[in-house]
C-alpha positions in Angstrom: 0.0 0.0 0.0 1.4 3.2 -1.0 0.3 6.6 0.8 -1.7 6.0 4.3 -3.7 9.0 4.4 -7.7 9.2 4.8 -8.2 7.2 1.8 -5.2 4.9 2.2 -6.0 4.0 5.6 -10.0 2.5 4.1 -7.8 0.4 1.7 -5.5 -0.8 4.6 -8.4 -2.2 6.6 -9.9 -3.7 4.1 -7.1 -5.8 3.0 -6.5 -6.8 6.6 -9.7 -8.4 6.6 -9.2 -10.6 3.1 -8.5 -14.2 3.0 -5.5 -15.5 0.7 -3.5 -11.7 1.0 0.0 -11.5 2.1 0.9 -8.0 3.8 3.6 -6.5 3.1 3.4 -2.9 4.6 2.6 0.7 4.3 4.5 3.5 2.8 4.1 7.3 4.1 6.6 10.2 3.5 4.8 11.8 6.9 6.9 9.5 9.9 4.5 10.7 12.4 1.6 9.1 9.6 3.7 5.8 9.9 4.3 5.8 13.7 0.3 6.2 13.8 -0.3 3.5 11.3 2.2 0.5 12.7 0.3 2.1 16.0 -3.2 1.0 15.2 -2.0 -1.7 12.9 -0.2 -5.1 12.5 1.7 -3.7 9.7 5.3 -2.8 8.2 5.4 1.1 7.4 8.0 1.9 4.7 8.9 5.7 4.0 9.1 5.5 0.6 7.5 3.5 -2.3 10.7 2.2 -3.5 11.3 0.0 -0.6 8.6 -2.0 -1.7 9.9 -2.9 -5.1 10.8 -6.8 -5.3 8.4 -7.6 -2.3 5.0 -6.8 -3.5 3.0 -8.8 -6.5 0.8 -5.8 -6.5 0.1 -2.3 -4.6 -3.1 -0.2 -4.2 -1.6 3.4 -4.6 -3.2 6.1 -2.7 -1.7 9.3 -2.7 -2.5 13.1 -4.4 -2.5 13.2 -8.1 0.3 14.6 -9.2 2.1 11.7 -7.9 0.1 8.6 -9.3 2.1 8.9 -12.8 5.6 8.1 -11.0 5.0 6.3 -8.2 2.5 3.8 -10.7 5.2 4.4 -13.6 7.7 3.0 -11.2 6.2 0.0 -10.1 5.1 -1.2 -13.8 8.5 -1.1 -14.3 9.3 -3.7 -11.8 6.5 -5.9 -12.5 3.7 -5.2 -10.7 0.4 -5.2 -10.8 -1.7 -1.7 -9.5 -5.1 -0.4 -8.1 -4.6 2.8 -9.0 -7.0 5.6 -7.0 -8.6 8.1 -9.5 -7.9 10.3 -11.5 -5.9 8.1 -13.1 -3.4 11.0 -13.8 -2.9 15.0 -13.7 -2.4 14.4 -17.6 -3.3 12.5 -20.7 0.3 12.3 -21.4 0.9 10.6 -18.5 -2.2 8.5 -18.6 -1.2 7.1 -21.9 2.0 6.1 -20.6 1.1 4.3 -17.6 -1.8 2.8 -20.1 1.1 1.5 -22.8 3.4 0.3 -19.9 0.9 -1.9 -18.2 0.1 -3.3 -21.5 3.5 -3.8 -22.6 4.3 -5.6 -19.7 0.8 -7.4 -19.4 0.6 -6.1 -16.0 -2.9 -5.5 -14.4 -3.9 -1.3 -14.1 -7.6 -1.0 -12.3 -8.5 2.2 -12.2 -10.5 3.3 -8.4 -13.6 4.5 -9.6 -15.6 2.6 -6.9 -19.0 4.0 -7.5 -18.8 1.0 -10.6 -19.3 -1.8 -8.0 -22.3 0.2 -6.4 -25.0 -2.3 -5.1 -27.7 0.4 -7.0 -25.9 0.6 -10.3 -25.2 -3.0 -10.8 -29.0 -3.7 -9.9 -29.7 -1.1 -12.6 -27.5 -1.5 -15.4 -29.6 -4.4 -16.9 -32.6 -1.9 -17.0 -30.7 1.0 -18.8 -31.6 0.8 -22.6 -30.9 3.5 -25.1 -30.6 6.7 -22.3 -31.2 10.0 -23.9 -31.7 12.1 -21.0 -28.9 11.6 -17.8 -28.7 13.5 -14.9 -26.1 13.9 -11.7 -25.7 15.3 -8.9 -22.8 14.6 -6.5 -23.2 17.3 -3.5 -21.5 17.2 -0.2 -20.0 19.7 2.7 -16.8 20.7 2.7 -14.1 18.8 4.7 -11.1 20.1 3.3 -9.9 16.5 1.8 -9.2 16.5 -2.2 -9.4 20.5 -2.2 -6.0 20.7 -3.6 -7.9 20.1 -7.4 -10.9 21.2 -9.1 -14.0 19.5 -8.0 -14.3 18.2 -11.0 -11.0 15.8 -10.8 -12.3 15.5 -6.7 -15.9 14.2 -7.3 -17.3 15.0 -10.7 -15.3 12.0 -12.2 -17.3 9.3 -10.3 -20.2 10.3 -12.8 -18.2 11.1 -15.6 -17.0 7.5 -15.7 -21.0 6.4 -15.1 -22.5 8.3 -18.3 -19.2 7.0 -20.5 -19.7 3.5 -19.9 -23.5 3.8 -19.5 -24.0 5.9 -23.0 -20.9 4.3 -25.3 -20.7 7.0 -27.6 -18.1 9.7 -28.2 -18.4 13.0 -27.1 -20.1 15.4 -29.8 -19.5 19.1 -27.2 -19.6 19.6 -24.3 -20.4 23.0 -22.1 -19.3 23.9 -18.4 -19.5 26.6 -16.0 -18.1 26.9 -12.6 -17.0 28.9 -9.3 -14.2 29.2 -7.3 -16.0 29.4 -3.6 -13.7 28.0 -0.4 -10.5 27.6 -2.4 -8.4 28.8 -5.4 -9.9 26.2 -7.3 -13.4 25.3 -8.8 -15.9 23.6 -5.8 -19.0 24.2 -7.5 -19.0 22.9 -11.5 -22.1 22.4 -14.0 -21.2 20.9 -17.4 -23.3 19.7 -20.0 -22.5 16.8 -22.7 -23.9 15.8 -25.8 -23.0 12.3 -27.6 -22.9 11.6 -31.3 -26.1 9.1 -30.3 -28.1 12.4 -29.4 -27.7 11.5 -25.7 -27.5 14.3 -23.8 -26.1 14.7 -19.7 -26.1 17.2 -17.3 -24.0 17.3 -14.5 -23.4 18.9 -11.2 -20.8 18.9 -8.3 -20.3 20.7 -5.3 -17.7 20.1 -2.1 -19.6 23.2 -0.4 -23.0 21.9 -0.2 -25.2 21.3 3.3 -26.0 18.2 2.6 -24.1 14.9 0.9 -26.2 14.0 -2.1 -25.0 11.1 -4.9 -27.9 10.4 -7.4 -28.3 10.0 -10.9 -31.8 10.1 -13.0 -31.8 8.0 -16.4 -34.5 9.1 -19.0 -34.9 6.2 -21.7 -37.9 5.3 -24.1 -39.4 3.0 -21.8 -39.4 5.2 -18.2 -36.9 6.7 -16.2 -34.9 5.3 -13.4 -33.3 6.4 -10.5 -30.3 5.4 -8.3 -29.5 6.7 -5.3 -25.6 5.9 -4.9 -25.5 7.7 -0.7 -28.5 4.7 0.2 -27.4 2.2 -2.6 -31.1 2.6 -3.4 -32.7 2.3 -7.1 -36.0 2.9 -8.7 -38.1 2.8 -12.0 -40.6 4.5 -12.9 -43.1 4.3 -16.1 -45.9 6.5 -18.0 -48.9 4.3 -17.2 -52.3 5.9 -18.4 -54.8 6.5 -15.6 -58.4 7.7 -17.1 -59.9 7.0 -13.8 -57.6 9.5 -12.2 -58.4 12.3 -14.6 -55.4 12.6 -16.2 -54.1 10.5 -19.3 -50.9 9.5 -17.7 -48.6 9.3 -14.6 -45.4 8.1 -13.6 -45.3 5.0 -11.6 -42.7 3.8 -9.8 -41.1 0.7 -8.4 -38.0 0.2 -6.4 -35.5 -2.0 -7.8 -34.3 -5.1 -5.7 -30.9 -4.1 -4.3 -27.7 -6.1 -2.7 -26.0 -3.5 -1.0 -22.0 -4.0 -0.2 -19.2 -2.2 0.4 -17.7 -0.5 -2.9 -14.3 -0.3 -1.7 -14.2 -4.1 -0.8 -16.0 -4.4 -3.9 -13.3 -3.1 -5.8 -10.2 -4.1 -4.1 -11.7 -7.8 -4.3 -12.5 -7.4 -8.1 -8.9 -6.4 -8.5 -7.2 -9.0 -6.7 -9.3 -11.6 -8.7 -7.8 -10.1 -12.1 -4.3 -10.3 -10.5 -4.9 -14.2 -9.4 -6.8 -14.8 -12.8 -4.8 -12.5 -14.9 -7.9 -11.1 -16.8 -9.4 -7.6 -17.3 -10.4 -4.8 -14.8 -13.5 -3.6 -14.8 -12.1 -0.4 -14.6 -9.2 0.0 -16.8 -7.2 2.4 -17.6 -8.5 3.4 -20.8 -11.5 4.0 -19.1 -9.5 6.2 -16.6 -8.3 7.9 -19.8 -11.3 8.9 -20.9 -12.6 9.7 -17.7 -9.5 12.3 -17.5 -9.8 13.4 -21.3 -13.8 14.8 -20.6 -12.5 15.9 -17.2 -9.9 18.1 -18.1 -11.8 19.0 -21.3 -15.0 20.0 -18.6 -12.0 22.4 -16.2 -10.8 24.3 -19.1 -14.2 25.0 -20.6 -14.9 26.5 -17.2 -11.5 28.4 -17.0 -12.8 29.9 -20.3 -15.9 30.9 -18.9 -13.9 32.6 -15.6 -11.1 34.5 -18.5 -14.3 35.9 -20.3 -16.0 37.3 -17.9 -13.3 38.6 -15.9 
Protein backbone atom coordinates (compact mmCIF):
# COMPACT_ATOMS: atom_id res chain seq x y z
CA UNK A 1 0.00 0.00 0.00
CA UNK A 2 1.39 3.24 -0.96
CA UNK A 3 0.29 6.57 0.85
CA UNK A 4 -1.73 6.03 4.28
CA UNK A 5 -3.74 8.98 4.38
CA UNK A 6 -7.66 9.21 4.77
CA UNK A 7 -8.23 7.23 1.84
CA UNK A 8 -5.23 4.92 2.18
CA UNK A 9 -6.05 4.03 5.57
CA UNK A 10 -9.98 2.54 4.07
CA UNK A 11 -7.79 0.36 1.71
CA UNK A 12 -5.53 -0.84 4.58
CA UNK A 13 -8.36 -2.21 6.62
CA UNK A 14 -9.88 -3.66 4.08
CA UNK A 15 -7.13 -5.75 3.03
CA UNK A 16 -6.50 -6.84 6.60
CA UNK A 17 -9.70 -8.39 6.58
CA UNK A 18 -9.25 -10.60 3.10
CA UNK A 19 -8.46 -14.20 2.95
CA UNK A 20 -5.46 -15.48 0.70
CA UNK A 21 -3.53 -11.72 1.00
CA UNK A 22 -0.03 -11.45 2.09
CA UNK A 23 0.89 -8.03 3.84
CA UNK A 24 3.59 -6.50 3.12
CA UNK A 25 3.44 -2.92 4.58
CA UNK A 26 2.57 0.70 4.31
CA UNK A 27 4.45 3.48 2.76
CA UNK A 28 4.10 7.34 4.09
CA UNK A 29 6.61 10.21 3.48
CA UNK A 30 4.75 11.81 6.88
CA UNK A 31 6.86 9.54 9.87
CA UNK A 32 4.46 10.68 12.39
CA UNK A 33 1.60 9.07 9.60
CA UNK A 34 3.70 5.83 9.91
CA UNK A 35 4.33 5.81 13.68
CA UNK A 36 0.28 6.17 13.78
CA UNK A 37 -0.27 3.52 11.32
CA UNK A 38 2.18 0.51 12.72
CA UNK A 39 0.35 2.08 16.04
CA UNK A 40 -3.17 1.02 15.21
CA UNK A 41 -2.03 -1.65 12.87
CA UNK A 42 -0.20 -5.12 12.53
CA UNK A 43 1.74 -3.68 9.68
CA UNK A 44 5.26 -2.78 8.24
CA UNK A 45 5.41 1.10 7.36
CA UNK A 46 8.03 1.95 4.69
CA UNK A 47 8.94 5.72 4.01
CA UNK A 48 9.09 5.46 0.61
CA UNK A 49 7.48 3.51 -2.32
CA UNK A 50 10.71 2.21 -3.54
CA UNK A 51 11.28 -0.03 -0.64
CA UNK A 52 8.64 -2.05 -1.65
CA UNK A 53 9.88 -2.89 -5.07
CA UNK A 54 10.85 -6.78 -5.32
CA UNK A 55 8.44 -7.57 -2.25
CA UNK A 56 4.98 -6.75 -3.46
CA UNK A 57 2.98 -8.75 -6.45
CA UNK A 58 0.77 -5.79 -6.46
CA UNK A 59 0.07 -2.27 -4.56
CA UNK A 60 -3.06 -0.25 -4.17
CA UNK A 61 -1.60 3.43 -4.62
CA UNK A 62 -3.20 6.07 -2.70
CA UNK A 63 -1.69 9.31 -2.66
CA UNK A 64 -2.48 13.08 -4.43
CA UNK A 65 -2.50 13.17 -8.09
CA UNK A 66 0.32 14.55 -9.22
CA UNK A 67 2.13 11.69 -7.92
CA UNK A 68 0.08 8.58 -9.31
CA UNK A 69 2.07 8.86 -12.83
CA UNK A 70 5.64 8.12 -11.04
CA UNK A 71 4.97 6.33 -8.18
CA UNK A 72 2.53 3.80 -10.65
CA UNK A 73 5.15 4.36 -13.57
CA UNK A 74 7.67 3.02 -11.22
CA UNK A 75 6.20 -0.03 -10.12
CA UNK A 76 5.11 -1.21 -13.79
CA UNK A 77 8.54 -1.12 -14.27
CA UNK A 78 9.31 -3.74 -11.76
CA UNK A 79 6.53 -5.89 -12.53
CA UNK A 80 3.73 -5.21 -10.69
CA UNK A 81 0.40 -5.17 -10.80
CA UNK A 82 -1.66 -1.71 -9.47
CA UNK A 83 -5.05 -0.44 -8.07
CA UNK A 84 -4.61 2.77 -8.99
CA UNK A 85 -7.03 5.57 -6.98
CA UNK A 86 -8.60 8.11 -9.51
CA UNK A 87 -7.90 10.27 -11.45
CA UNK A 88 -5.86 8.07 -13.14
CA UNK A 89 -3.39 11.01 -13.82
CA UNK A 90 -2.92 15.00 -13.73
CA UNK A 91 -2.36 14.45 -17.59
CA UNK A 92 -3.31 12.54 -20.65
CA UNK A 93 0.30 12.31 -21.44
CA UNK A 94 0.91 10.57 -18.50
CA UNK A 95 -2.16 8.47 -18.57
CA UNK A 96 -1.18 7.05 -21.85
CA UNK A 97 2.04 6.11 -20.63
CA UNK A 98 1.11 4.30 -17.60
CA UNK A 99 -1.81 2.78 -20.05
CA UNK A 100 1.09 1.52 -22.79
CA UNK A 101 3.42 0.29 -19.90
CA UNK A 102 0.86 -1.93 -18.16
CA UNK A 103 0.12 -3.30 -21.53
CA UNK A 104 3.48 -3.84 -22.56
CA UNK A 105 4.34 -5.57 -19.69
CA UNK A 106 0.84 -7.45 -19.42
CA UNK A 107 0.59 -6.12 -16.03
CA UNK A 108 -2.89 -5.48 -14.37
CA UNK A 109 -3.95 -1.30 -14.09
CA UNK A 110 -7.59 -1.02 -12.32
CA UNK A 111 -8.52 2.22 -12.18
CA UNK A 112 -10.50 3.34 -8.42
CA UNK A 113 -13.60 4.52 -9.64
CA UNK A 114 -15.64 2.63 -6.92
CA UNK A 115 -19.00 3.99 -7.53
CA UNK A 116 -18.82 1.00 -10.56
CA UNK A 117 -19.27 -1.79 -7.95
CA UNK A 118 -22.27 0.19 -6.36
CA UNK A 119 -24.99 -2.31 -5.10
CA UNK A 120 -27.74 0.40 -7.05
CA UNK A 121 -25.86 0.57 -10.33
CA UNK A 122 -25.25 -3.02 -10.81
CA UNK A 123 -29.04 -3.67 -9.87
CA UNK A 124 -29.67 -1.09 -12.61
CA UNK A 125 -27.49 -1.50 -15.38
CA UNK A 126 -29.60 -4.38 -16.86
CA UNK A 127 -32.56 -1.91 -16.97
CA UNK A 128 -30.73 1.04 -18.84
CA UNK A 129 -31.65 0.79 -22.55
CA UNK A 130 -30.91 3.53 -25.13
CA UNK A 131 -30.63 6.69 -22.27
CA UNK A 132 -31.19 10.05 -23.88
CA UNK A 133 -31.67 12.12 -20.98
CA UNK A 134 -28.89 11.63 -17.83
CA UNK A 135 -28.71 13.49 -14.94
CA UNK A 136 -26.15 13.93 -11.68
CA UNK A 137 -25.72 15.26 -8.92
CA UNK A 138 -22.84 14.63 -6.48
CA UNK A 139 -23.18 17.28 -3.48
CA UNK A 140 -21.45 17.15 -0.21
CA UNK A 141 -20.02 19.74 2.71
CA UNK A 142 -16.83 20.68 2.72
CA UNK A 143 -14.10 18.82 4.66
CA UNK A 144 -11.08 20.07 3.29
CA UNK A 145 -9.94 16.54 1.81
CA UNK A 146 -9.20 16.52 -2.20
CA UNK A 147 -9.42 20.52 -2.17
CA UNK A 148 -6.05 20.70 -3.61
CA UNK A 149 -7.90 20.10 -7.43
CA UNK A 150 -10.94 21.20 -9.08
CA UNK A 151 -14.03 19.47 -8.00
CA UNK A 152 -14.30 18.21 -11.00
CA UNK A 153 -10.98 15.78 -10.81
CA UNK A 154 -12.33 15.46 -6.65
CA UNK A 155 -15.91 14.16 -7.25
CA UNK A 156 -17.30 15.05 -10.70
CA UNK A 157 -15.31 12.01 -12.16
CA UNK A 158 -17.25 9.26 -10.33
CA UNK A 159 -20.17 10.29 -12.81
CA UNK A 160 -18.23 11.06 -15.60
CA UNK A 161 -17.02 7.48 -15.72
CA UNK A 162 -20.99 6.40 -15.07
CA UNK A 163 -22.47 8.33 -18.35
CA UNK A 164 -19.23 6.99 -20.52
CA UNK A 165 -19.68 3.54 -19.91
CA UNK A 166 -23.49 3.81 -19.54
CA UNK A 167 -24.02 5.93 -23.00
CA UNK A 168 -20.93 4.34 -25.31
CA UNK A 169 -20.67 6.97 -27.57
CA UNK A 170 -18.14 9.74 -28.17
CA UNK A 171 -18.38 12.97 -27.09
CA UNK A 172 -20.06 15.35 -29.80
CA UNK A 173 -19.49 19.06 -27.24
CA UNK A 174 -19.58 19.57 -24.26
CA UNK A 175 -20.37 22.98 -22.12
CA UNK A 176 -19.26 23.94 -18.37
CA UNK A 177 -19.46 26.56 -15.99
CA UNK A 178 -18.15 26.91 -12.56
CA UNK A 179 -16.98 28.93 -9.34
CA UNK A 180 -14.23 29.24 -7.33
CA UNK A 181 -16.02 29.36 -3.58
CA UNK A 182 -13.65 27.97 -0.39
CA UNK A 183 -10.54 27.55 -2.44
CA UNK A 184 -8.42 28.81 -5.40
CA UNK A 185 -9.86 26.25 -7.35
CA UNK A 186 -13.36 25.26 -8.76
CA UNK A 187 -15.90 23.60 -5.79
CA UNK A 188 -18.97 24.24 -7.49
CA UNK A 189 -19.04 22.88 -11.50
CA UNK A 190 -22.08 22.35 -13.95
CA UNK A 191 -21.23 20.89 -17.40
CA UNK A 192 -23.27 19.69 -19.99
CA UNK A 193 -22.51 16.80 -22.65
CA UNK A 194 -23.85 15.79 -25.82
CA UNK A 195 -22.96 12.34 -27.61
CA UNK A 196 -22.93 11.56 -31.27
CA UNK A 197 -26.11 9.12 -30.28
CA UNK A 198 -28.05 12.45 -29.41
CA UNK A 199 -27.74 11.51 -25.70
CA UNK A 200 -27.47 14.33 -23.76
CA UNK A 201 -26.12 14.73 -19.73
CA UNK A 202 -26.12 17.15 -17.29
CA UNK A 203 -24.01 17.29 -14.48
CA UNK A 204 -23.45 18.89 -11.15
CA UNK A 205 -20.85 18.88 -8.26
CA UNK A 206 -20.30 20.70 -5.34
CA UNK A 207 -17.71 20.08 -2.13
CA UNK A 208 -19.64 23.18 -0.36
CA UNK A 209 -22.95 21.90 -0.16
CA UNK A 210 -25.18 21.25 3.30
CA UNK A 211 -25.97 18.16 2.61
CA UNK A 212 -24.15 14.89 0.93
CA UNK A 213 -26.21 14.05 -2.10
CA UNK A 214 -24.96 11.10 -4.93
CA UNK A 215 -27.87 10.42 -7.41
CA UNK A 216 -28.33 10.00 -10.94
CA UNK A 217 -31.76 10.07 -13.00
CA UNK A 218 -31.82 8.02 -16.45
CA UNK A 219 -34.47 9.11 -19.00
CA UNK A 220 -34.88 6.17 -21.69
CA UNK A 221 -37.87 5.34 -24.12
CA UNK A 222 -39.38 3.03 -21.79
CA UNK A 223 -39.43 5.16 -18.22
CA UNK A 224 -36.88 6.67 -16.24
CA UNK A 225 -34.88 5.33 -13.39
CA UNK A 226 -33.32 6.36 -10.52
CA UNK A 227 -30.29 5.35 -8.32
CA UNK A 228 -29.51 6.73 -5.26
CA UNK A 229 -25.56 5.95 -4.88
CA UNK A 230 -25.48 7.67 -0.68
CA UNK A 231 -28.45 4.68 0.24
CA UNK A 232 -27.40 2.18 -2.58
CA UNK A 233 -31.06 2.58 -3.42
CA UNK A 234 -32.72 2.27 -7.09
CA UNK A 235 -35.97 2.87 -8.65
CA UNK A 236 -38.13 2.77 -12.04
CA UNK A 237 -40.58 4.54 -12.89
CA UNK A 238 -43.05 4.30 -16.10
CA UNK A 239 -45.94 6.54 -17.97
CA UNK A 240 -48.93 4.32 -17.23
CA UNK A 241 -52.31 5.85 -18.37
CA UNK A 242 -54.75 6.46 -15.59
CA UNK A 243 -58.38 7.73 -17.05
CA UNK A 244 -59.88 6.96 -13.77
CA UNK A 245 -57.56 9.55 -12.18
CA UNK A 246 -58.42 12.32 -14.64
CA UNK A 247 -55.37 12.60 -16.22
CA UNK A 248 -54.14 10.45 -19.33
CA UNK A 249 -50.89 9.52 -17.66
CA UNK A 250 -48.58 9.33 -14.56
CA UNK A 251 -45.37 8.10 -13.64
CA UNK A 252 -45.33 5.03 -11.56
CA UNK A 253 -42.68 3.79 -9.81
CA UNK A 254 -41.09 0.69 -8.36
CA UNK A 255 -37.99 0.21 -6.37
CA UNK A 256 -35.52 -1.99 -7.83
CA UNK A 257 -34.33 -5.12 -5.66
CA UNK A 258 -30.94 -4.09 -4.26
CA UNK A 259 -27.68 -6.08 -2.72
CA UNK A 260 -25.99 -3.55 -1.01
CA UNK A 261 -22.04 -4.03 -0.21
CA UNK A 262 -19.19 -2.17 0.35
CA UNK A 263 -17.73 -0.50 -2.89
CA UNK A 264 -14.27 -0.28 -1.75
CA UNK A 265 -14.22 -4.08 -0.76
CA UNK A 266 -15.98 -4.41 -3.86
CA UNK A 267 -13.26 -3.11 -5.76
CA UNK A 268 -10.18 -4.12 -4.09
CA UNK A 269 -11.71 -7.82 -4.31
CA UNK A 270 -12.55 -7.39 -8.12
CA UNK A 271 -8.91 -6.42 -8.46
CA UNK A 272 -7.23 -9.01 -6.71
CA UNK A 273 -9.32 -11.61 -8.66
CA UNK A 274 -7.82 -10.12 -12.15
CA UNK A 275 -4.29 -10.29 -10.49
CA UNK A 276 -4.86 -14.24 -9.41
CA UNK A 277 -6.80 -14.79 -12.80
CA UNK A 278 -4.83 -12.50 -14.86
CA UNK A 279 -7.95 -11.12 -16.78
CA UNK A 280 -9.36 -7.58 -17.29
CA UNK A 281 -10.40 -4.78 -14.78
CA UNK A 282 -13.50 -3.57 -14.78
CA UNK A 283 -12.06 -0.36 -14.56
CA UNK A 284 -9.16 0.00 -16.76
CA UNK A 285 -7.22 2.38 -17.64
CA UNK A 286 -8.50 3.41 -20.79
CA UNK A 287 -11.47 3.96 -19.11
CA UNK A 288 -9.49 6.25 -16.59
CA UNK A 289 -8.26 7.90 -19.81
CA UNK A 290 -11.32 8.88 -20.94
CA UNK A 291 -12.60 9.72 -17.68
CA UNK A 292 -9.47 12.26 -17.49
CA UNK A 293 -9.83 13.44 -21.28
CA UNK A 294 -13.85 14.78 -20.59
CA UNK A 295 -12.49 15.94 -17.23
CA UNK A 296 -9.91 18.12 -18.14
CA UNK A 297 -11.75 18.98 -21.26
CA UNK A 298 -15.04 20.00 -18.58
CA UNK A 299 -11.99 22.36 -16.16
CA UNK A 300 -10.77 24.26 -19.10
CA UNK A 301 -14.15 25.03 -20.59
CA UNK A 302 -14.85 26.51 -17.16
CA UNK A 303 -11.53 28.43 -16.96
CA UNK A 304 -12.78 29.89 -20.30
CA UNK A 305 -15.94 30.94 -18.94
CA UNK A 306 -13.92 32.56 -15.57
CA UNK A 307 -11.13 34.47 -18.54
CA UNK A 308 -14.30 35.94 -20.31
CA UNK A 309 -16.00 37.32 -17.91
CA UNK A 310 -13.27 38.61 -15.95
Amino acid sequence: MVGGGYFGQFHLEKYLKMEGVEWVGVVDIDPSRCREIAKRYPVQTFSHHSDLFGKVQSVSIAVPTPFHHTIARDFFLRGTDVLLEKPIASTLEEADELIALAEANRLILQIGHLERFNGALLAAEGMIRNPFLIESQRLAPFSGRGADVDVVLDLMVHDIDIVLNLVNSRVKRLDAIGLPILTPYFDVAHAHIEFENGCRANLTASRVSKEKVRKTRIFQPDGALTIDYFSQAASFSKKVSQPEKGRSFEMVGDEIPVIKNDLLEAEIRSFLQSVRDRKGVRVSGQDGRQVLDVALSIIQKMEEGVNRNA
